[in-house]
C-alpha positions as a Python dict, from the first residue, in 0.01 Angstrom:
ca = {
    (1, 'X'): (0, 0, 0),
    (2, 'X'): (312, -247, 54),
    (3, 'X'): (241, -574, 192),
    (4, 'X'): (451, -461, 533),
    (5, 'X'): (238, -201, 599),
    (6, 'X'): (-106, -415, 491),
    (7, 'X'): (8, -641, 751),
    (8, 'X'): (91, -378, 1049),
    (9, 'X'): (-274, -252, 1001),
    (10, 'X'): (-442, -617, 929),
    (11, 'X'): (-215, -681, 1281),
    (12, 'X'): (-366, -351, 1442),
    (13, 'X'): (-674, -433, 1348),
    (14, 'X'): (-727, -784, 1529),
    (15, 'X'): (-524, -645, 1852),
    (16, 'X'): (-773, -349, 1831),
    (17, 'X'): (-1084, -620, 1844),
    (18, 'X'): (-933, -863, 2087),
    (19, 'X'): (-902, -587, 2319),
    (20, 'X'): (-1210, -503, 2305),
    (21, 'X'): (-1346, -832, 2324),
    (22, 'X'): (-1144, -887, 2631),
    (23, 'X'): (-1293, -537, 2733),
    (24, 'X'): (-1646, -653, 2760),
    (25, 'X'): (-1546, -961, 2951),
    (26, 'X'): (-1462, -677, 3242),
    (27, 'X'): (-1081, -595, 3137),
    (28, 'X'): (-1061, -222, 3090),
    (29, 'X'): (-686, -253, 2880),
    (30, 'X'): (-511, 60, 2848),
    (31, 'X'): (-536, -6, 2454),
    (32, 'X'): (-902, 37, 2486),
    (33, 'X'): (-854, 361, 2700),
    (34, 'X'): (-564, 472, 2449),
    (35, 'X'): (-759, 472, 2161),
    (36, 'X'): (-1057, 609, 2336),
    (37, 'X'): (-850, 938, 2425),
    (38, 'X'): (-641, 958, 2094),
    (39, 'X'): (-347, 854, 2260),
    (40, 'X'): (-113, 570, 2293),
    (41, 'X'): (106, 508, 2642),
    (42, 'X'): (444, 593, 2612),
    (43, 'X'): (672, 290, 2753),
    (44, 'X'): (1017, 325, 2956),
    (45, 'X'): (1182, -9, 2992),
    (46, 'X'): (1457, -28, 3163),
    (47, 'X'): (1677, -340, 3198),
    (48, 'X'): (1978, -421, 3462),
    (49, 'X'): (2278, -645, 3388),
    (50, 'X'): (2326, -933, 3635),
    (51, 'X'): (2101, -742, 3903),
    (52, 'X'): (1972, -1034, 4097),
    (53, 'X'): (1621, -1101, 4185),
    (54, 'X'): (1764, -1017, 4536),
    (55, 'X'): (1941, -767, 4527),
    (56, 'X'): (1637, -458, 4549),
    (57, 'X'): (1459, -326, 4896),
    (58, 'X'): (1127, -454, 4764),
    (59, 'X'): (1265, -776, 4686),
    (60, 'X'): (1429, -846, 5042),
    (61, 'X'): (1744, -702, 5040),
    (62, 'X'): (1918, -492, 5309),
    (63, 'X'): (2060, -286, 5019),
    (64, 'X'): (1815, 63, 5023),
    (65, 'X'): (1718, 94, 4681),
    (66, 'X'): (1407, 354, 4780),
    (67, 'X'): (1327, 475, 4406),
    (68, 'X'): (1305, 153, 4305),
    (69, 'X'): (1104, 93, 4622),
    (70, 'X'): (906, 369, 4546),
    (71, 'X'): (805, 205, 4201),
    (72, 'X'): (710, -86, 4369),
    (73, 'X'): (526, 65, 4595),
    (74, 'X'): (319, 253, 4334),
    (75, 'X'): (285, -46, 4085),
    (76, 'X'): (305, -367, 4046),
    (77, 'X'): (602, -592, 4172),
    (78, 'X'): (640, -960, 4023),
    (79, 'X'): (794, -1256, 4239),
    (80, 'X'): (787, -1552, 3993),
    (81, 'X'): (926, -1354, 3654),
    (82, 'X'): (1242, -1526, 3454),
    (83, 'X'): (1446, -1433, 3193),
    (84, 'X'): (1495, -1613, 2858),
    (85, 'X'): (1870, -1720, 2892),
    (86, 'X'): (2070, -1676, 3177),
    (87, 'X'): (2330, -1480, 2977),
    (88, 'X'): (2351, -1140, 2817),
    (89, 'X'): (2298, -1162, 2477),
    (90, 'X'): (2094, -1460, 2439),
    (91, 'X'): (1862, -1290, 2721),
    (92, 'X'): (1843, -963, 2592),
    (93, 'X'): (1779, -1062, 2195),
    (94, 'X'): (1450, -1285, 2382),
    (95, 'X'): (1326, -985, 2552),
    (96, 'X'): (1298, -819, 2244),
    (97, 'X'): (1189, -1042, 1996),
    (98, 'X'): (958, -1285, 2182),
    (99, 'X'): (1145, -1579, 2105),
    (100, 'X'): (1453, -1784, 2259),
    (101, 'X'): (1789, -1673, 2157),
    (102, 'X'): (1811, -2093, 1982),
    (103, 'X'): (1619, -1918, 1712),
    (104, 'X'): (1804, -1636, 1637),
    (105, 'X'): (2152, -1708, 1637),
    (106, 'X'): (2196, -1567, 2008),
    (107, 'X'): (2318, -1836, 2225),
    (108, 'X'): (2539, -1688, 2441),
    (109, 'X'): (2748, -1362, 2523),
    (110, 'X'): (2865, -1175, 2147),
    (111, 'X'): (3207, -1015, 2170),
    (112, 'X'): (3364, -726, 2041),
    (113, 'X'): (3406, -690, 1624),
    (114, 'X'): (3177, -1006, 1636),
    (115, 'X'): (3151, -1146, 1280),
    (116, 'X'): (2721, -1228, 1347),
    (117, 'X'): (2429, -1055, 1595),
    (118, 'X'): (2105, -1136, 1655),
    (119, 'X'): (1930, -1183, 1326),
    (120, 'X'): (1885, -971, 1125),
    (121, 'X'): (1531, -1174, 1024),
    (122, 'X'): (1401, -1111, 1348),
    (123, 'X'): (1152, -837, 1470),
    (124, 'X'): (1238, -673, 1725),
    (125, 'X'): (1020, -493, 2002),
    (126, 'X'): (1116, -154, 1890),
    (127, 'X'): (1086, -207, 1514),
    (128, 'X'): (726, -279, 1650),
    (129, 'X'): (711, 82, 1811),
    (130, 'X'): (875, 214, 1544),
    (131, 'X'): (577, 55, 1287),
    (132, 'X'): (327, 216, 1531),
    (133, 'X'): (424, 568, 1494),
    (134, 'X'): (623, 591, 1806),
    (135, 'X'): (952, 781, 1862),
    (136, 'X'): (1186, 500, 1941),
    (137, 'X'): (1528, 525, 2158),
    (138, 'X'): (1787, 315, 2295),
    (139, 'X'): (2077, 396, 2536),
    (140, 'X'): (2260, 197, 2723),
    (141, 'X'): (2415, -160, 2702),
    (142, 'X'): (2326, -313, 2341),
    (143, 'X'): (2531, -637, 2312),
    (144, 'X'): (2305, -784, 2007),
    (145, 'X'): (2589, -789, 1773),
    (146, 'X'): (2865, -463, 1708),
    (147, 'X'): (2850, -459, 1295),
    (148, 'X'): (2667, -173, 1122),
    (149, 'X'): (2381, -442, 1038),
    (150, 'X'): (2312, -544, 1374),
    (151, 'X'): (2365, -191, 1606),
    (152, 'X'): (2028, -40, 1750),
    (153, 'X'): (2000, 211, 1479),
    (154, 'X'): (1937, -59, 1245),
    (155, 'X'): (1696, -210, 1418),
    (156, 'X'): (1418, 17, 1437),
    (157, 'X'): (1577, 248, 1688),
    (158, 'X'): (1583, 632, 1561),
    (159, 'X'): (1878, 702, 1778),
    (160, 'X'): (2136, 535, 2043),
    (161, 'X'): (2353, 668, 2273),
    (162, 'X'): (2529, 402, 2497),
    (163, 'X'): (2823, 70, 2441),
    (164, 'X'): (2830, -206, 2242),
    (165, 'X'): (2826, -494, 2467),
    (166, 'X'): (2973, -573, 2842),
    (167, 'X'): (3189, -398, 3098),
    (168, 'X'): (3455, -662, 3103),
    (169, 'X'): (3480, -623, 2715),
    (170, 'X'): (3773, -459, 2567),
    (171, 'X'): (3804, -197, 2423),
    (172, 'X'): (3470, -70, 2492),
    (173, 'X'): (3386, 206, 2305),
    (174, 'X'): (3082, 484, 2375),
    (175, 'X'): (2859, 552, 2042),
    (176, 'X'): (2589, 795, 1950),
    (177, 'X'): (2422, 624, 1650),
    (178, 'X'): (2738, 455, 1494),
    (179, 'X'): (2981, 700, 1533),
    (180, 'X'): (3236, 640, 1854),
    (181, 'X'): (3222, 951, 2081),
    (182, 'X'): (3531, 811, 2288),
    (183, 'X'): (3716, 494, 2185),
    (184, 'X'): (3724, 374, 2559),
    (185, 'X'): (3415, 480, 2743),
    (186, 'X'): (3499, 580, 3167),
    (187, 'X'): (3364, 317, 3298),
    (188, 'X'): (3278, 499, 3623),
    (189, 'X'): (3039, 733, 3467),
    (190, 'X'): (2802, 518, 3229),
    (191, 'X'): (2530, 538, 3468),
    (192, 'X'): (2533, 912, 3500),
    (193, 'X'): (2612, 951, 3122),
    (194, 'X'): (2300, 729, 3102),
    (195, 'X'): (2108, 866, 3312),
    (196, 'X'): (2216, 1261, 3136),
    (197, 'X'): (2106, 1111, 2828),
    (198, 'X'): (1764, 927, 2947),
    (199, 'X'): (1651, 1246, 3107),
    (200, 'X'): (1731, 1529, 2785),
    (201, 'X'): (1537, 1257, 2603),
    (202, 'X'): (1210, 1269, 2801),
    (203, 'X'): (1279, 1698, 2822),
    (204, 'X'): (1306, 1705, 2468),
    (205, 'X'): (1001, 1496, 2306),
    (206, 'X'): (714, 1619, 2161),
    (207, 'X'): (410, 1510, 2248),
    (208, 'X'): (288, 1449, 1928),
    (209, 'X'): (438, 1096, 1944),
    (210, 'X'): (459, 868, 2179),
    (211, 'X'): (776, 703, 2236),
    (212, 'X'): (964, 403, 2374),
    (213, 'X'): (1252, 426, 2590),
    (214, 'X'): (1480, 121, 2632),
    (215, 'X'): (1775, 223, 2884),
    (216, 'X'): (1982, -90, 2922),
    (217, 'X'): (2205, -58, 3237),
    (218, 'X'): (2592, -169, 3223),
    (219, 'X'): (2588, -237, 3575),
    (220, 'X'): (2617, -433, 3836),
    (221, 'X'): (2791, -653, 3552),
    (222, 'X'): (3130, -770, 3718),
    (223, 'X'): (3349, -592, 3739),
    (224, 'X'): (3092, -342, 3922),
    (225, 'X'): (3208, 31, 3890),
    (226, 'X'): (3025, 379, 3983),
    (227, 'X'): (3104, 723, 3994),
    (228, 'X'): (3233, 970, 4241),
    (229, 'X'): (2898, 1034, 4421),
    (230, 'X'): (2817, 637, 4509),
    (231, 'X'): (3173, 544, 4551),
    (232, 'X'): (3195, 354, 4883),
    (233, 'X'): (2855, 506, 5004),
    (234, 'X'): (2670, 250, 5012),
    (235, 'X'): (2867, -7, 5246),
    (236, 'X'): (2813, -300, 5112),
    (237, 'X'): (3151, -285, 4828),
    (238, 'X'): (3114, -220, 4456),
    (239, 'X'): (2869, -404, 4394),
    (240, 'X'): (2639, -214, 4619),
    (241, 'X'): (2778, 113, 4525),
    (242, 'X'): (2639, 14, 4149),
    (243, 'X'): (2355, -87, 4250),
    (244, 'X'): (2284, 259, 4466),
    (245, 'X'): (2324, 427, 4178),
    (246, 'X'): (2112, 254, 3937),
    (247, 'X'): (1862, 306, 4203),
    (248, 'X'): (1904, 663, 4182),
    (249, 'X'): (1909, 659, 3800),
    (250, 'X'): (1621, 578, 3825),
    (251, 'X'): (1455, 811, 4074),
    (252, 'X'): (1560, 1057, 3802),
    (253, 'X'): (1332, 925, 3533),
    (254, 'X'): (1067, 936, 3743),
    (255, 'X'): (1148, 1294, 3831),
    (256, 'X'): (1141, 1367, 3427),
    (257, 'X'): (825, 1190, 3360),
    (258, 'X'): (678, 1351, 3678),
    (259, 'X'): (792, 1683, 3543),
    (260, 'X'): (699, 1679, 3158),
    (261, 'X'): (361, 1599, 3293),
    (262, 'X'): (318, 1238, 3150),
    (263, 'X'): (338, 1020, 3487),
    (264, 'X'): (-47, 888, 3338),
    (265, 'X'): (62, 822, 2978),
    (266, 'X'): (324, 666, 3070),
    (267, 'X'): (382, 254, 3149),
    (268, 'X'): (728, 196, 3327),
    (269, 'X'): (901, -129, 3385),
    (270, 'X'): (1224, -222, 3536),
    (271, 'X'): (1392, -597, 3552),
    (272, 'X'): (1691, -723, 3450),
    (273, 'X'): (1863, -954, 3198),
    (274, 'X'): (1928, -1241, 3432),
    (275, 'X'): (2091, -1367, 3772),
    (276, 'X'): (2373, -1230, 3961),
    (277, 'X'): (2737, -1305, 3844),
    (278, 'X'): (2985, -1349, 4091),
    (279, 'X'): (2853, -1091, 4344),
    (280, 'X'): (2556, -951, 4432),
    (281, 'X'): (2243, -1185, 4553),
    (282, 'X'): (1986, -1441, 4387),
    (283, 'X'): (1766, -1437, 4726),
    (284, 'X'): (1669, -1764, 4839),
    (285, 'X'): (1688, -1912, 4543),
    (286, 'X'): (1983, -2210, 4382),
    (287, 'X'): (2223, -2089, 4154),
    (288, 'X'): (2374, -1760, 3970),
    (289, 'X'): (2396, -1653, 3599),
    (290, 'X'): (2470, -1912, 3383),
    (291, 'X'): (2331, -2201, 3552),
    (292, 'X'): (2024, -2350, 3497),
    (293, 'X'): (1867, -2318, 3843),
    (294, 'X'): (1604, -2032, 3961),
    (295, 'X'): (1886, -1828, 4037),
    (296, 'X'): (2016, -1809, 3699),
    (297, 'X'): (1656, -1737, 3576),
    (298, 'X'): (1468, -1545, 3806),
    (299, 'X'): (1481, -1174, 3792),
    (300, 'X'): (1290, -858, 3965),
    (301, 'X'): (1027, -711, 3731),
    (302, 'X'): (836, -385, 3837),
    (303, 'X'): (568, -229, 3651),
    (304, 'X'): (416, 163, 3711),
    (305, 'X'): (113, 313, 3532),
    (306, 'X'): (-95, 530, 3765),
    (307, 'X'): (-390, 541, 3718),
    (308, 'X'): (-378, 192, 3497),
    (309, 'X'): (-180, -50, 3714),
    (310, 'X'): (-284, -100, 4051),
    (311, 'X'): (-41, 29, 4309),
    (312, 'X'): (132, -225, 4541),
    (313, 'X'): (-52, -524, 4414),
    (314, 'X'): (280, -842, 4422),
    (315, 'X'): (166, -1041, 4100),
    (316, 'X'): (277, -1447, 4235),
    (317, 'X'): (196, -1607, 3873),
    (318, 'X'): (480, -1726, 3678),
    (319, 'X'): (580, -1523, 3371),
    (320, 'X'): (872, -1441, 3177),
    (321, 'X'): (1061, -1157, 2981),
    (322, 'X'): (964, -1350, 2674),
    (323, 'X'): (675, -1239, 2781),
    (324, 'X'): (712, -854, 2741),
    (325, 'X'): (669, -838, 2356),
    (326, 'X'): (376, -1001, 2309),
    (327, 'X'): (251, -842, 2600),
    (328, 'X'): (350, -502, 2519),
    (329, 'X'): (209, -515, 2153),
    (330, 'X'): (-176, -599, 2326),
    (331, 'X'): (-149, -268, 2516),
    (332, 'X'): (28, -26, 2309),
    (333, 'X'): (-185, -147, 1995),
    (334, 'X'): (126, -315, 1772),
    (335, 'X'): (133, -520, 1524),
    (336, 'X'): (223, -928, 1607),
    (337, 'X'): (582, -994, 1435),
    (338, 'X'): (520, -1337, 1161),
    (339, 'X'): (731, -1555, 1292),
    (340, 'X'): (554, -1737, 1584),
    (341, 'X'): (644, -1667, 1930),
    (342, 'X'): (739, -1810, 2267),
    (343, 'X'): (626, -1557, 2477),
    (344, 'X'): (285, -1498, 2553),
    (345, 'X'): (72, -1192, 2619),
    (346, 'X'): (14, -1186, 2984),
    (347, 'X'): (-79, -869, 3030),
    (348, 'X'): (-393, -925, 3223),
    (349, 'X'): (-176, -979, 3500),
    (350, 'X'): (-60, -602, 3473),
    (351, 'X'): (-415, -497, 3493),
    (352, 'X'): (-672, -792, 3639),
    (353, 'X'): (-638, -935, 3996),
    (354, 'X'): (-634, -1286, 3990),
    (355, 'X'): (-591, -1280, 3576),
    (356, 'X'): (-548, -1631, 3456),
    (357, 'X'): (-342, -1592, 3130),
    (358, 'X'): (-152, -1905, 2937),
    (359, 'X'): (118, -2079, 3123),
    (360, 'X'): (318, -2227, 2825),
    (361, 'X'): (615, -2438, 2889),
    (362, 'X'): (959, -2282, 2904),
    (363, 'X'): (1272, -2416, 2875),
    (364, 'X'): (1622, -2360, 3048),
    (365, 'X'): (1887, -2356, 2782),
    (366, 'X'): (2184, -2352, 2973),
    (367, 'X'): (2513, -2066, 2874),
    (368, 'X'): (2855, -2209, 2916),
    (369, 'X'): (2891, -2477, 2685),
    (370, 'X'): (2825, -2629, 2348),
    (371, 'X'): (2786, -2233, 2256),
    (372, 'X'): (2464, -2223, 2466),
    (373, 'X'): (2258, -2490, 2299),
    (374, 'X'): (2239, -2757, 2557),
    (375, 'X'): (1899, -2768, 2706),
    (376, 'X'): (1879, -2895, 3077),
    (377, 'X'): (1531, -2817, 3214),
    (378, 'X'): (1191, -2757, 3147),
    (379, 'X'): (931, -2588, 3356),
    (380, 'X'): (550, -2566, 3298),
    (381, 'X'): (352, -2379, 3565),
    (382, 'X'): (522, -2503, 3981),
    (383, 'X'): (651, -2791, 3831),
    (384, 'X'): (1028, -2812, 3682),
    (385, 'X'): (1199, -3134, 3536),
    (386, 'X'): (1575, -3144, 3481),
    (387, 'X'): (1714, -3333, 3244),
    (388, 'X'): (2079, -3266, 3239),
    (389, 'X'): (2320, -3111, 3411),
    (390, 'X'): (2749, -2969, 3393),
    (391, 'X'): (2948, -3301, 3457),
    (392, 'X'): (3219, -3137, 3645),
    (393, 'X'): (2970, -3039, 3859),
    (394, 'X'): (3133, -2677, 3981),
    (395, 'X'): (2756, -2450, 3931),
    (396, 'X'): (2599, -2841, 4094),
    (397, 'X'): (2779, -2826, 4409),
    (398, 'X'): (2910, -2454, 4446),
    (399, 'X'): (2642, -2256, 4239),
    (400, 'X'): (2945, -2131, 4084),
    (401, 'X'): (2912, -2019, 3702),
    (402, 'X'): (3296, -2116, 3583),
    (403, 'X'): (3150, -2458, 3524),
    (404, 'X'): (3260, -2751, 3269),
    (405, 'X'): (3195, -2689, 2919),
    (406, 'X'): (3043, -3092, 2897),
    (407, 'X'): (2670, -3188, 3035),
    (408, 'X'): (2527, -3512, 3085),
    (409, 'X'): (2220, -3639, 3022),
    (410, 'X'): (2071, -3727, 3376),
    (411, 'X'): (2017, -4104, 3352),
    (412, 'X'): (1701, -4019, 3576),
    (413, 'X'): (1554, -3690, 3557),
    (414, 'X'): (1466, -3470, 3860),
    (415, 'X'): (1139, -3278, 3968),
    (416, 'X'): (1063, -3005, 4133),
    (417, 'X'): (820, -2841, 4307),
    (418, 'X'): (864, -2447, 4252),
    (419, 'X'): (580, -2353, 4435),
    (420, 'X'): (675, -2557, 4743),
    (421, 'X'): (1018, -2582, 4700),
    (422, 'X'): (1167, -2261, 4539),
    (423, 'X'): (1522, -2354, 4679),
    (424, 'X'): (1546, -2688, 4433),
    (425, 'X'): (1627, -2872, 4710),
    (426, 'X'): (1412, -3169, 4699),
    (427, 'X'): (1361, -3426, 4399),
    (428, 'X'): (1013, -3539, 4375),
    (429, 'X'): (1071, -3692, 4047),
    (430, 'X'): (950, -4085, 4186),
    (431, 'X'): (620, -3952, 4355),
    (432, 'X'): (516, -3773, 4013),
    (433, 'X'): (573, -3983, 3744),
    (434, 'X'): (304, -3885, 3556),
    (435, 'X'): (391, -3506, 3545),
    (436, 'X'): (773, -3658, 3467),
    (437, 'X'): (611, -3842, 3161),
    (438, 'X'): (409, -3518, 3033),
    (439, 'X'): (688, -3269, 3080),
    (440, 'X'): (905, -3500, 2888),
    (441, 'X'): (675, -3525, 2600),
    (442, 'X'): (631, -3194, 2548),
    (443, 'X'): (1001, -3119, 2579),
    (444, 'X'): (1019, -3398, 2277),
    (445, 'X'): (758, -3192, 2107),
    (446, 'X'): (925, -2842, 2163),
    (447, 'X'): (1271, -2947, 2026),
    (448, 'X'): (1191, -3025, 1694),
    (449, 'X'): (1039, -2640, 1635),
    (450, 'X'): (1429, -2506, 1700),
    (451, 'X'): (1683, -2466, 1416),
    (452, 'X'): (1852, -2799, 1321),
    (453, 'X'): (2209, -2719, 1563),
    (454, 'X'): (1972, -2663, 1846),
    (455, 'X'): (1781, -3049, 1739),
    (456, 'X'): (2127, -3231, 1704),
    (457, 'X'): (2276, -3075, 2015),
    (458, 'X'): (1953, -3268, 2189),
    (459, 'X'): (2065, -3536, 2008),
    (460, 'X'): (2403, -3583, 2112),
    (461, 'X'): (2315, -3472, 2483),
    (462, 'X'): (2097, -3716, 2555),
    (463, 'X'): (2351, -4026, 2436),
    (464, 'X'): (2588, -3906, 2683),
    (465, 'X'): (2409, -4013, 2954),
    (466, 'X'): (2532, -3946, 3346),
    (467, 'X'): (2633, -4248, 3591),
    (468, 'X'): (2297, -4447, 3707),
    (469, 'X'): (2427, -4425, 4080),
    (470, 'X'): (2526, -4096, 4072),
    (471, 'X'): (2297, -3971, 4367),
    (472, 'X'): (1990, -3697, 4358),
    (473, 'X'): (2145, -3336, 4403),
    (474, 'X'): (2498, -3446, 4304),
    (475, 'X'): (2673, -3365, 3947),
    (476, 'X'): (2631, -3650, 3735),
    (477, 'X'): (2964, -3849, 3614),
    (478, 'X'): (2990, -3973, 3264),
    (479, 'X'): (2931, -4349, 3242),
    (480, 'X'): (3298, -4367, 3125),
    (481, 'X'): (3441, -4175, 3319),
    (482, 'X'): (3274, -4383, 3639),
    (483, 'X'): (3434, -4710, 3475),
    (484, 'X'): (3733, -4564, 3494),
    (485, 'X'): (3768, -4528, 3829),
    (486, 'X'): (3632, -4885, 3935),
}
């Protein structure tokens, strides 16, 4: 026996007796039950790009997204969920490997015939599956890096069917494995081409495995296109037409899961990558992709098991897609990748009212500048300290996300109060100065874990320090520049 394979069993192994530990404490985990019937749960995840976290029915919007509704309604819906990054790639490669993009040479947004991807050290969620025995398959939006080395099909996916990277991306080309189907893909028709695709799959797949779907959306990505059917159905412009459909997309893999017969083997879960671009709608919350504020971070996450997952429980605790890996691995039965993680298995909070599972710090790296490696906030349960901030203040004072490509180190940081104040609007940083101290310390303990680019980007952040009378809420100025002007 190899020394991979020594290690996915040695992994499977201690999973197998932590759930069952956890089992006798009065968790019934669907790893327990999966083993107990011969079978693992098949998993669908399906991911959105730039859907906001209010831009759903369930989540508050006037938008009618009923299927997606529906899964809310007959699952669980999370309020407090974030993403990694609040841009594509660097999201997406943290979703699937556990870890911030910092680590893994995914900082930002890769474009086409890009010379690196996420690396190629990494292990990914669905080399995971794959290890396990499942059937693994990926359609949709990749963006993890375009090279042979880096596609899906590389990376412990059997097949893919979908586009390299973004909409706004040229020339965008539509793949099956790595051969190019059609040099330009229609734009207008990747969610029913998806959709086609998603549902032959779940048709088609023996039951003798269980597999893992990952359907990564191209939409409502700016600029927001759909097809003939949603086109200017849904009143509220293009970006609601996308959305519509998605929504419907949707409703159709439930319809195929429904009809192969599998709705109880099989775990669901919809989110998306990150905030809302230039359109569509963060809720009540500061900010839009690429900033560093809630809205940047915070996106819808819906989970459906019947028969597992309670059905219209809202889960309130604060989590993150970092979180799905680790999470995932505990109740499908996979191995733990070797490189340590930043998620955390919360998965007691799929299946456990009133779970309490680890709150670990997390950090806010933030997209547009210094190629993603300047670090502005970090949050650790309600409570979230910024320490820097754009100095041209456009994403400050507009939430817009064509901001400066400088930060400033805030001369004094800012607190907030998440679970009082989910808007950001009030700095509590004087009244708390002991939670300002702690968060601060353990960001100075975190940094030194990241690769040495992410350690002297810190370094040089934090000795270009904003103007001391630069007020609460407004975008710092540079201490020069503030001289300069008297």
């Amino acid at each position: 026996m190899d020394r991979r394979k020594f290690l996915a069993l040695s992994s499977g192994a201690v999973v197998a007796k932590q759930a069952a530990g956890m089992a006798l404490h009065g968790l019934d985990l669907p790893a327990v039950k999966a083993r107990k019937s011969g079978k693992a749960p098949n998993v669908i995840l399906m991911i959105c790009d730039d859907l906001g976290f209010g831009d759903l029915g369930c989540y508050g919007s006037k938008l009618p997204t009923p299927n997606l509704d529906r899964m809310a309604a007959e699952g669980l819906r999370f309020t407090r969920c974030n993403a990694g990054h609040p841009i594509c790639s660097a999201s997406r490669a943290a979703l699937l490997t556990g870890r911030y993009g910092a680590r893994s040479g995914t900082t930002g947004a890769f474009g086409p015939h890009s010379k690196t991807g996420t690396s190629t050290d990494e292990t990914l969620l669905s080399n995971l599956f794959h290890d396990r025995g499942y059937a693994t398959k990926a359609i949709g939006k990749w963006h993890l890096g375009d090279a042979p080395e880096y596609l899906p099909t590389s990376r412990g996916f059997d097949s893919f069917y979908g586009v390299p990277y973004s909409v706004d991306m040229y020339p965008m080309p539509l793949m099956r494995d790595m051969t190019i189907l059609e040099p330009e893909a229609n734009r207008e028709l990747l969610t029913p081409e998806y959709t086609k695709e998603a549902i032959e799959y779940i048709d088609e797949h023996k039951d003798e495995k269980p597999f893992f779907l990952y359907l990564a959306f191209s939409y409502p990505h700016d600029p927001p296109k759909a097809s003939d059917k949603f086109k200017g159905k849904s009143g509220l412009g293009d970006q609601g037409d996308s959305i519509a459909e998605i929504d419907w997309s949707v409703g159709e893999v439930l319809k195929a899961v429904e009809k192969k017969g599998i709705t109880e083997d099989t775990l669901m879960l919809f989110t998306s990558d990150h905030g809302p671009w230039y359109q569509g709608s963060p809720g009540a919350l500061r900010g839009r992709k690429a900033s560093t504020f809630e809205g940047g971070f915070r996106v819808p996450l819906i989970a459906k098991w019947p028969g597992m997952v309670e059905a219209g429980r809202v889960v309130d605790v604060p989590c993150s897609n970092l979180d799905m890996l680790p999470s995932l691995a505990t109740v499908c039965g996979l191995a733990k990748p070797t490189k340590p993680l930043d998620g955390v298995d919360v998965s007691r909070l799929w299946f456990e009212r009133d779970a309490v599972v680890e709150q670990p710090a997390r950090l806010y790296f933030e997209a547009m500048s210094d190629h993603g490696l300047d670090l502005h906030c970090i949050r650790k349960g309600d409570w979230k300290l910024r320490v820097a901030q754009g100095t041209k203040g456009e994403i400050y004072l507009n939430d817009r996300t064509t901001a400066s490509r400088d930060n400033a180190w805030l001369a004094t940081p800012e607190l907030y109060n998440l679970g009082l104040d989910t808007e950001e609007s009030y700095d509590v940083a004087k009244f708390h100065p002991e939670k300002v101290k702690e968060l601060m310390e353990e960001l100075e303990t975190l940094i030194p874990s990241f690769p040495p680019e992410v350690v002297e980007t810190y370094a040089k952040l934090k000795q270009n320090v904003g103007n001391v009378s630069t007020p609460a809420g407004a975008s710092p100025r540079l201490v020069q520049s503030a001289a300069a002007h008297g």
